[in-house]
C-alpha positions as CSV (number, residue, x, y, z in Angstrom):
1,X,-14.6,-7.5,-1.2
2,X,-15.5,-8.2,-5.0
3,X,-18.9,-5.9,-3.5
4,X,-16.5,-3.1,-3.0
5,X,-14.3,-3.0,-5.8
6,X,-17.7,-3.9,-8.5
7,X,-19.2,-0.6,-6.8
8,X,-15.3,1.3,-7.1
9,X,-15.4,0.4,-11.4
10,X,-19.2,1.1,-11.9
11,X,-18.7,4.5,-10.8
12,X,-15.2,5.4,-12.3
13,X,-16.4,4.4,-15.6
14,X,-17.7,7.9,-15.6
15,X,-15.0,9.6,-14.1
16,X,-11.4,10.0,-14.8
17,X,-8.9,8.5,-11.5
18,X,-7.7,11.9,-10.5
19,X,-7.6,12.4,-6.7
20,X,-11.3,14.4,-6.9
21,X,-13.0,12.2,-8.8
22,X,-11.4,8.9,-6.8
23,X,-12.8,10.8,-3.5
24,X,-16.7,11.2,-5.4
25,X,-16.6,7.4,-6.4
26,X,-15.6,6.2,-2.9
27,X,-17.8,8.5,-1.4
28,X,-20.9,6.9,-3.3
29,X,-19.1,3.3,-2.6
30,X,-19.4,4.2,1.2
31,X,-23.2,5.1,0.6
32,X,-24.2,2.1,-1.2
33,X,-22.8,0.1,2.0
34,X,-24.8,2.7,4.4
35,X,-22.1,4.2,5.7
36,X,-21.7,8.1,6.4
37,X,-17.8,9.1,5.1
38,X,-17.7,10.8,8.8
39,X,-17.0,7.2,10.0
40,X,-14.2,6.7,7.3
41,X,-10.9,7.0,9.6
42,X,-8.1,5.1,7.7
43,X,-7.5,4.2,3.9
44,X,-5.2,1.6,3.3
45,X,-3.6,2.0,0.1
46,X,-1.3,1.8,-2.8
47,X,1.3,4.1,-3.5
48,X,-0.6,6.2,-6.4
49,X,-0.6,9.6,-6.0
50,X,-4.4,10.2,-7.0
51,X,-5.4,8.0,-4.3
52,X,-3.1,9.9,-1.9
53,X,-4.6,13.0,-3.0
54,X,-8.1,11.7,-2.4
55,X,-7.3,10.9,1.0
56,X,-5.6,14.4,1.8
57,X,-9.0,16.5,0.4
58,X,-11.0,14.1,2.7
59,X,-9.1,14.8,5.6
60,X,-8.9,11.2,6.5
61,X,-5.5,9.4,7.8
62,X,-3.9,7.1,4.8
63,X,-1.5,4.1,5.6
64,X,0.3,2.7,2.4
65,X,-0.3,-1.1,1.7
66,X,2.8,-3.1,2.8
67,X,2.1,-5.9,0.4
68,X,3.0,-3.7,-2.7
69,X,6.0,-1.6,-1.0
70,X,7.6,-5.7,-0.1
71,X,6.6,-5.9,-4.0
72,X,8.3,-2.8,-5.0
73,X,11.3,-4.0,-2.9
74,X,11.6,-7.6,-3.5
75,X,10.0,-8.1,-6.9
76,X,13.4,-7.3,-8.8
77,X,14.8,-9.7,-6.9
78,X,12.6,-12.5,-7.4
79,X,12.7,-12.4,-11.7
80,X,14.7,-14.7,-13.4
81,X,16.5,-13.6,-16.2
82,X,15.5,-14.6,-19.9
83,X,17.6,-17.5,-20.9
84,X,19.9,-17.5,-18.0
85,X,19.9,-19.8,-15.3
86,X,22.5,-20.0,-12.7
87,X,23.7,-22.9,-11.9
88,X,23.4,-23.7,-7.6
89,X,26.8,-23.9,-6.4
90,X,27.9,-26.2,-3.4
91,X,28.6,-24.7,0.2
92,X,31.7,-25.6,1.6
């Protein structure tokens, strides 16, 4: 994985992350690994809308990550607030 994502950053450091230039660097990720984009089926990924965009242009099926939408969901949740600790009451 850190294979992937060291071949994602080399070549965005010469792009900017709209959708175009996110399809170009994965395009040349999928090269470096020897693999043709015709076999790229299924992106799994966040909800950013560049990446989205990227996947449309390329014609290839996108599934959102469920890891960050349970992150988006539950995250609030799970904060404490500054300074304020409740304290646990006692079921009856």
């Amino acid at each position: 994985m850190r294979r992937v994502k060291d071949s994602i950053q080399r070549e965005m450091k010469f792009y900017s992350l709209t959708g175009d230039a996110i399809q170009v660097a994965l395009s040349s990720a999928l090269l470096d690994f020897g693999t043709e984009n015709e076999r790229l089926v299924l992106v799994l990924r966040d909800d950013g809308s560049s990446m989205a965009k990227a996947c449309y242009n390329w014609d290839v099926a996108l599934f959102g990550c469920i890891g960050h939408c349970l992150h988006l969901v539950v995250g609030p949740f799970l904060l404490e607030r500054r300074g304020h600790m409740e304290e646990p009451t006692e079921m009856n």
